[in-house]
Residue, then its C-alpha position, 0 to 999 in steps of 0.5 A: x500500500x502506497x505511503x500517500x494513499x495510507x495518509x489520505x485515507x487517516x486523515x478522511x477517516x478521521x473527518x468522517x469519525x469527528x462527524x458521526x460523533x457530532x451528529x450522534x450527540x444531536x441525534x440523542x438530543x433529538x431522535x427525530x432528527x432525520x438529517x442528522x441520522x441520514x449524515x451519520x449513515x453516509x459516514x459510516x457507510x462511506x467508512x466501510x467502503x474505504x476500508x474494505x478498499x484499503x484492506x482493513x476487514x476489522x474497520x471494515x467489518x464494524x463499520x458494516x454491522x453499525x451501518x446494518x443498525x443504522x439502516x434500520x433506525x433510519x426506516x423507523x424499523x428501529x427505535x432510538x434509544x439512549x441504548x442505541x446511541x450508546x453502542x454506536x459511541x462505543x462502535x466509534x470508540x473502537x474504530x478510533x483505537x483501530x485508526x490509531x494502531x493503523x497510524x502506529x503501524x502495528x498489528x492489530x490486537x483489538x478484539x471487537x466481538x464484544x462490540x459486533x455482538x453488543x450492536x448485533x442484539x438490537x437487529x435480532x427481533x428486525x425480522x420480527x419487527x418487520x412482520x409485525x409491522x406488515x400485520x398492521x391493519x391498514x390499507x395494502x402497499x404494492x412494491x411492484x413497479x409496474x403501476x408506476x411504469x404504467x403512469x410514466x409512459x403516459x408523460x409527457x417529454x418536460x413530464x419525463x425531465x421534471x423526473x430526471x432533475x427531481x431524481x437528482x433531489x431525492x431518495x425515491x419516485x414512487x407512483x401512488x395510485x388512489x381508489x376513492x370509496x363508492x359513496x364519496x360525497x365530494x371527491x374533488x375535495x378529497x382529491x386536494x387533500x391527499x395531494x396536499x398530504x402528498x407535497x408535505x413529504x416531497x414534490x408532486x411530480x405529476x397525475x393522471x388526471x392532472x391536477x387541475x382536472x383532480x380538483x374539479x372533479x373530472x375523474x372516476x374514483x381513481x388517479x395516479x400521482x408521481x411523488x418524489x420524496x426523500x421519505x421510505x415506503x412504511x412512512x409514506x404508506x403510514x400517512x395515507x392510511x390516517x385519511x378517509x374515504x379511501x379504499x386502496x392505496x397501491x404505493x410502487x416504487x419507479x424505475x427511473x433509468x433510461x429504459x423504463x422512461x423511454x419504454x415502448x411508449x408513443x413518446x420515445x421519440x420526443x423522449x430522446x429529443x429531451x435526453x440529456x446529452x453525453x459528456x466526454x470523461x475528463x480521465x485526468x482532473x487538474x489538481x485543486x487541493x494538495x495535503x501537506x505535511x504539517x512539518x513542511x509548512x514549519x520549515x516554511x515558515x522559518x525560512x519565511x522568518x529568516x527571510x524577512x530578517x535578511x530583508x530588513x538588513x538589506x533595507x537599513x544597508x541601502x538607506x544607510x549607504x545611499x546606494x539608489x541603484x539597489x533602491x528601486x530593487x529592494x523596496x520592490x524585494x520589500x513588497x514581494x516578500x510581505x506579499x509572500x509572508x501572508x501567503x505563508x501566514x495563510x497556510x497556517x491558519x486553521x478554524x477554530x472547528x478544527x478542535x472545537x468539533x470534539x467538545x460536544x462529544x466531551x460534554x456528552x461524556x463527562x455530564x453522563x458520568x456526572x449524571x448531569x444535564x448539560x446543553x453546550x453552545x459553540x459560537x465563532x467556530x470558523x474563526x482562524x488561528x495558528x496552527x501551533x497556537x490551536x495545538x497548543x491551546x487545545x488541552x487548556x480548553x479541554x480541561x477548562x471544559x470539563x472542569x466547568x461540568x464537574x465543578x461548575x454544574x451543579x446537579x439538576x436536583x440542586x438547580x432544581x431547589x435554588x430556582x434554576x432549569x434542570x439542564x444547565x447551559x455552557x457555552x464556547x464564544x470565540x471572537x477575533x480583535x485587532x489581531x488577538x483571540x478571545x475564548x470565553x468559556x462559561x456556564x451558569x453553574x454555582x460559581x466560585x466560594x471564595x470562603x471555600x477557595x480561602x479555606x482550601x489554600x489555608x488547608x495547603x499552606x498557600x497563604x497565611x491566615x494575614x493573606x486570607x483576611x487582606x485578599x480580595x476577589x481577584x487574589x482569590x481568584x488568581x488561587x485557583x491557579x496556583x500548583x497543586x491547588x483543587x477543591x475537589x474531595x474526591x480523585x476521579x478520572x476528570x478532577x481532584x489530582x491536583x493537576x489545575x488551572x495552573x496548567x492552562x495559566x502556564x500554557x496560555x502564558x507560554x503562548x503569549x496570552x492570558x487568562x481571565x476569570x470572571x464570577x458570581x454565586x449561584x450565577x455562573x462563572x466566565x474563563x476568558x482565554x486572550x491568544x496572539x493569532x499567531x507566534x510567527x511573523x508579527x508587525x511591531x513598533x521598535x522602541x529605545x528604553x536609553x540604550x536598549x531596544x524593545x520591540x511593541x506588537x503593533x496590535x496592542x498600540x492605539x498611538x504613540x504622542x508626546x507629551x509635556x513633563x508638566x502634565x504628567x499627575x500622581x494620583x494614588x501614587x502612580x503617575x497618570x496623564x489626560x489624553x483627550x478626556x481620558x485618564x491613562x497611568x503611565x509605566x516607565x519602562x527603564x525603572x519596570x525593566x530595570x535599564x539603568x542609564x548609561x552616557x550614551x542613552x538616548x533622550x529626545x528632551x528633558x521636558x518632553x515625554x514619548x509615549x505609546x498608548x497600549x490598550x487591551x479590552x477597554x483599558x489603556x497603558x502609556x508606556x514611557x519610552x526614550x525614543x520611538x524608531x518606526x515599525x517593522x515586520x518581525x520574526x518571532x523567537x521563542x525564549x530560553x527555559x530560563x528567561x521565558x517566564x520573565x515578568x513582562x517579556x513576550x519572545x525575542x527577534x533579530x534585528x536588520x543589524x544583526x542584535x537582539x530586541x526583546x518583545x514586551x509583554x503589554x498585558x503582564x505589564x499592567 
């Protein structure tokens, strides 16, 4: 088996996995859902057929019994139960174990006999099911197709064309052939009925008589009507049978292929004028989608870094030695490779779907086990990020998810004493602002017991009992973070490990981002997730700080002013300045970062102050700086182990002449 095809069929496999799981929870929540079920057997089907393509008789062995199963729910032979649901789950499961030791390449040593039979138990009374069902009283149903022959010969050319593009459209063309009682009192009326009845389960595609002749009463006690619908035979049969005056109803189904339209009807000629005509195979189609190992796209996208370094070198050498025939050539080079640089910023950009299509079926899970009743809102999920940004930030959400179930959610019982609905809400909103990802994950569960947070960290020996009496809510808060810290009294599969939000601090941090949280008693509580679309190329603002240079991610700047020593104000000990009516605390860099001054420190005046005006959310920082240098597209360069966590620095980047420049960390400034 060749290596390509191997990969193509993971990485589709896996597409169709992800979509059956999702379909799965909404079938549960709602069995009646047709799509949902129609969608799932397309998957499981499609599944089947590619492993048995590719020789996987396990895969492709499941993955026929669970369609088996399907076939029969989705004709109603079947019903939904949460059992069924349940062993189509785990029929999921095992076929992801089965994906995941072929992506090994071992052996497989998976046994799944307990699954067939556990799927095979509710198709054993099918028979029974199906014979029960045909004993029904109600009124006959014909399968034989040779009524709706019959009708079909009678259309017209645009008649027979209406089927072909109807077939197109739906699952079946059945001929429904009506034999009215002896006594109806008004036919015509009845008639309406049933081809209104008809159209609310797909097209009428034509009647012998035609339909205005039905409802003028121009006709015996029969009709024939051609329906196209996406409806089975039972479920169409079933709604007739509710409407009376009716004494048979024969249900055929039409072969529409070429040789039953045209038949030996008096239209075959004018049939073959409208016969579409014959298109030329295209044997080989031009390529419009390649898959490209993500391994490929990093390298890529170094190079790309390196590139916009050495374009930046080559800028500052031009207009350093005043070199104009290299002018005209490298602002174009300049052009060409920012062009370039988003080019590739766009290949790595995925949506936010990409992990967010997982959580349903987490949900599903840790609420059943909770014995909870969860309902889970995604919104935003076609928003784009960075690869390794939504690689990195995929455990954080997961455990933020889970911990909003099991700590958050209270049980229906006691929502139910306090007041509130049984089935609790959480919610995943993902939004997109001047360059940074918001994630907000929140529930309306019990929120946060500061007292129980105080008593916990009291308990661990986190804090004294002079912390606890001085804390307020947001130092509390910021406890929940803290390693080692959980208010869980009880170790399970999801919680009381001691592994908690210090984890997604950390890593969230680790990214460039930040963490938030916001909450109220028996109200619910909100985590707030801010990422950098990316940790590649970024714009940024270069600034002197005396001798040393920062760089300012662009994103975060609202403007850079200078201002008046004198209208620099302390209030409450930190110095402030009013700009256009609004009230903007200032940090000076150097005293923040610790640059001391040096004879060769750059100052643009004694009474005049440069300025960047930094804001996140709603707030604003100004940030006092020597001098401030320009923009510049940067390459980001992660930090060393040591110096990663260092207090308001955000990575590095290599400078046109060759030096380092820090990039600051606005948020962990404030």
């Amino acid at each position: 088996m060749q290596d390509s095809y191997r990969e193509l069929f993971l990485s589709e496999s896996q597409e169709y996995l992800t979509n059956i799981s999702n379909c799965l929870v909404k079938l549960e929540e709602n069995p009646a859902d047709k799509s949902s079920i129609n969608e799932i057997f397309r998957c499981v089907h499609t599944l089947k057929g590619m492993s048995a393509t590719m020789g996987f008789d396990k895969l492709s062995h499941l993955a026929h019994e669970m369609e088996d199963l399907l076939d029969e729910l989705r004709n109603l032979r079947k019903k939904m139960t949460s059992e069924t649901v349940d062993a189509l789950f785990q029929g999921v499961d095992v076929l992801e174990q089965l994906f995941d030791e072929i992506k090994a390449n071992k052996e497989s040593v998976i046994d799944i006999d307990p699954v067939l039979k556990n799927l095979k138990k509710f198709l054993t009374d099918t028979a029974e099911d199906a014979s029960a069902a045909a004993s029904q009283p109600g009124l006959p149903v014909s399968s034989a197709p040779a009524a709706g022959k019959d009708i079909m010969r009678s259309f017209t050319p645009d008649e027979i064309k209406r089927v072909h593009e109807f077939r197109k459209r739906f699952t079946n063309i059945f001929s429904v052939t009506v034999t009215l009682v002896k006594d109806c009192a008004m036919k015509e009326a009845r008639a309406f009925l049933i081809i209104t009845n008809l159209r609310r389960m797909g097209e009428v595609v034509g009647s012998r008589p035609d339909v205005v002749s039905l409802k003028e009463g121009k006709f015996d006690l029969e009709f024939d009507v051609i329906l196209a619908t996406n409806e089975q035979q039972q479920v169409l049969q079933q709604e007739l049978n509710t409407l009376s005056d009716i004494e048979r109803i024969v249900v055929s189904l039409v072969d529409v292929d070429e040789k039953v339209v045209k038949g030996e009807s008096d239209h075959a000629a004018e049939a073959e004028s409208v016969k579409p005509q014959v298109v030329a195979p295209t044997y080989i189609k031009k390529i419009q989608n390649m898959r490209i190992p993500v391994e490929r796209l990093d390298k890529i996208m170094n190079l790309m870094g390196e590139l916009a370094i050495a374009k930046i070198r080559l800028l500052q050498i031009v207009q350093s030695y005043k070199i104009e025939p290299l002018e005209e050539v490298s602002f174009a080079l300049d052009r060409l490779i920012s062009a370039l640089q988003d080019e590739v910023m766009q290949t790595r950009l995925l949506p936010v779907a990409y992990i967010l299509d997982a959580f349903p079926r987490v949900v599903r899970d840790v609420a059943r086990k909770q014995e909870k009743d969860v309902e889970l809102t995604i919104s935003g999920g076609d928003i784009e990020l960075d690869r390794i940004v939504l690689d990195e930030m995929s455990d954080p959400l997961l455990h933020l998810v889970r911990n909003a179930v099991d700590h958050g959610i209270e049980s229906p019982e006691a929502r139910k004493k306090i007041g509130k609905s049984e089935r609790a809400k959480l919610s995943i909103d993902v939004s997109r602002q001047k360059g940074q990802i918001f994630i907000e994950v929140s529930d309306d569960g019990k929120g946060v017991d500061f007292e129980a947070v105080k008593q916990v960290a009291l308990n661990k020996g986190l804090i004294t009992e002079v912390d606890a009496a001085e804390m307020d809510e947001k130092r509390i808060l910021d406890l929940i973070t803290m390693p080692g810290f959980s208010t869980a009294k009880a170790i399970t599969d999801i919680s009381g490990r001691g592994v908690g939000l210090d984890v997604v601090k950390s890593k969230i941090e680790y990214l460039g981002g930040r963490v938030d949280f916001e909450t109220k008693i028996n109200v619910g509580s909100k985590f707030i997730l801010t990422l950098p679309l990316t940790l590649a190329i970024i714009k940024a603002m270069l600034v002197a700080v005396r001798h040393e240079i920062y760089a300012i991610p662009l994103v975060n700047i609202r403007e850079t002013i200078k201002i008046d020593l004198r209208e620099v104000k302390v209030l409450q000990s930190f110095e402030v300045v009013k700009v256009r009516d609004e009230i903007i605390p200032i940090i000076r860099l150097d005293k923040e970062l610790g640059i001391t001054a040096r004879p060769d420190d750059k100052e643009e005046s004694a009474d005049r102050l440069s300025l960047v005006i930094c804001e996140f959310g709603k707030k604003a920082l100004g940030l006092a700086v020597s001098q401030v240098l320009g923009e510049q597209d940067i390459a980001v360069k992660p930090l060393g182990a040591l110096i990663k966590r260092t207090k308001g620095i955000a990575g590095a980047t290599i400078l046109g002449d060759g030096k380092v420049a820090l990039i600051l960390d606005i948020m962990s400034l404030k």
